[in-house]
N, C-alpha and C positions, 0 to 999 in steps of 0.2 A: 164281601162278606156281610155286611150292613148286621142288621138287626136280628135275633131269631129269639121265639118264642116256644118255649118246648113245654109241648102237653095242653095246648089251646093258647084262645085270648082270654087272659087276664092280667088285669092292670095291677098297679103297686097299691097298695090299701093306704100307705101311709097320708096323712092328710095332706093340702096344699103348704105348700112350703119346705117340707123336707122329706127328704130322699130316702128310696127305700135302703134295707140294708144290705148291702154288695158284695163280692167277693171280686178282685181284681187283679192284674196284671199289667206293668207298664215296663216300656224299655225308654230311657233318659238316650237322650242324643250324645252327650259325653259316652257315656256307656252301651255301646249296641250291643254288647256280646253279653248284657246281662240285664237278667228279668226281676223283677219286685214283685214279688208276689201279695195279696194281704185282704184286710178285710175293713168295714167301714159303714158306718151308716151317716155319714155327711158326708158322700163322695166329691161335690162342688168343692167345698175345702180341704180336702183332701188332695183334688188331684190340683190346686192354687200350690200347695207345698213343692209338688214334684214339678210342676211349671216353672217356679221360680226356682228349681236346684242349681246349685253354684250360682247363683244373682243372673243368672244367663236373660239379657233383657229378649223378650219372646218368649216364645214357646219352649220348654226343656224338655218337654215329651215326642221321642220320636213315634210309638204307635202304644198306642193300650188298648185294652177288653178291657168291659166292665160288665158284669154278670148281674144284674138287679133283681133281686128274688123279690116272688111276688106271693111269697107267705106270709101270713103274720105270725106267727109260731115255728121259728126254726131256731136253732142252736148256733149259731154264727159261729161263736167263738169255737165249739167242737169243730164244724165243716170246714174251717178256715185251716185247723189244728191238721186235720184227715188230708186237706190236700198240699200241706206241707212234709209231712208224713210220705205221701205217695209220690213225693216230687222225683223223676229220674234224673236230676243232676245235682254235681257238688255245689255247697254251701259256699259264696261268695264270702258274703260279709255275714254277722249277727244271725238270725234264724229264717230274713226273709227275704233274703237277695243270694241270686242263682246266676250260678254261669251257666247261659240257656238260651233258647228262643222261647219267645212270647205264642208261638204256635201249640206246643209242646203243654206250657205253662198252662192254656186255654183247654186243650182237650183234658187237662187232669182236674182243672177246675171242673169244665162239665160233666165229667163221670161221675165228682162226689156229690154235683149237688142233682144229678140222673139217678143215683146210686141212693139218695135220699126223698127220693118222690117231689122233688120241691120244683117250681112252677117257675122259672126265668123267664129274662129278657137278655141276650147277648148285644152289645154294644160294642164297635169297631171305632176307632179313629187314627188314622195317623196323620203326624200332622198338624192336628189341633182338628180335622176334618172329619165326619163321616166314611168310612171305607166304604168301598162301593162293592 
């Protein structure tokens, strides 16, 4: 799967050091049958959180997408809002854990942020790796 950039090359605007702002999907290795959906503009600490879920020494994340938009004017909080909204499965936990696959979770991610002209980067890993 690797990388994809939809609608040209363009890179993240944000300055050195911190991270564009993302919309994302992980599945925990405790949990395969369910997806996190959510949004972030410090993805590195972010995804440190879900790394160390349950104290699991390693890695906790079995695969995530992470969507890194390369606008500097988009509405996060709405887009993240729309593709919670448009999720095709039931509510796990709280508002943003899904009984699901992470395949599912990615294509609704990309439709809202296709559906809002905005300019990504897809990012694959499982593992802690690059998917190929």
């Amino acid at each position: 799967m690797g990388a994809k950039l939809f609608r040209g090359e363009v890179r993240c605007f944000a300055p050195a050091g911190r991270s564009c702002p993302a919309l994302y999907a992980v599945v925990l290795r405790d949990q395969p049958d369910i997806v996190k959906v959510g949004r972030t503009v410090r993805w590195p600490s972010r995804r440190r959180t879900y790394a160390d879920w349950n104290l699991r020494a390693g890695d906790g994340i079995e695969r995530e997408v992470v969507f890194e938009i390369n606008e500097e004017w988009c509405d996060l909080e709405e887009m993240e809002a729309s593709v919670l909204r448009q999720m095709p499965f039931p509510l796990r936990h709280g508002l943003e854990w899904f009984r699901g696959d992470i395949e599912t979770a990615a294509q609704v991610i990309a439709s809202v942020l296709e559906a809002n002209e905005c300019f990504y980067t897809e990012r694959w890993l499982e593992n802690g790796r690059q998917a190929v």
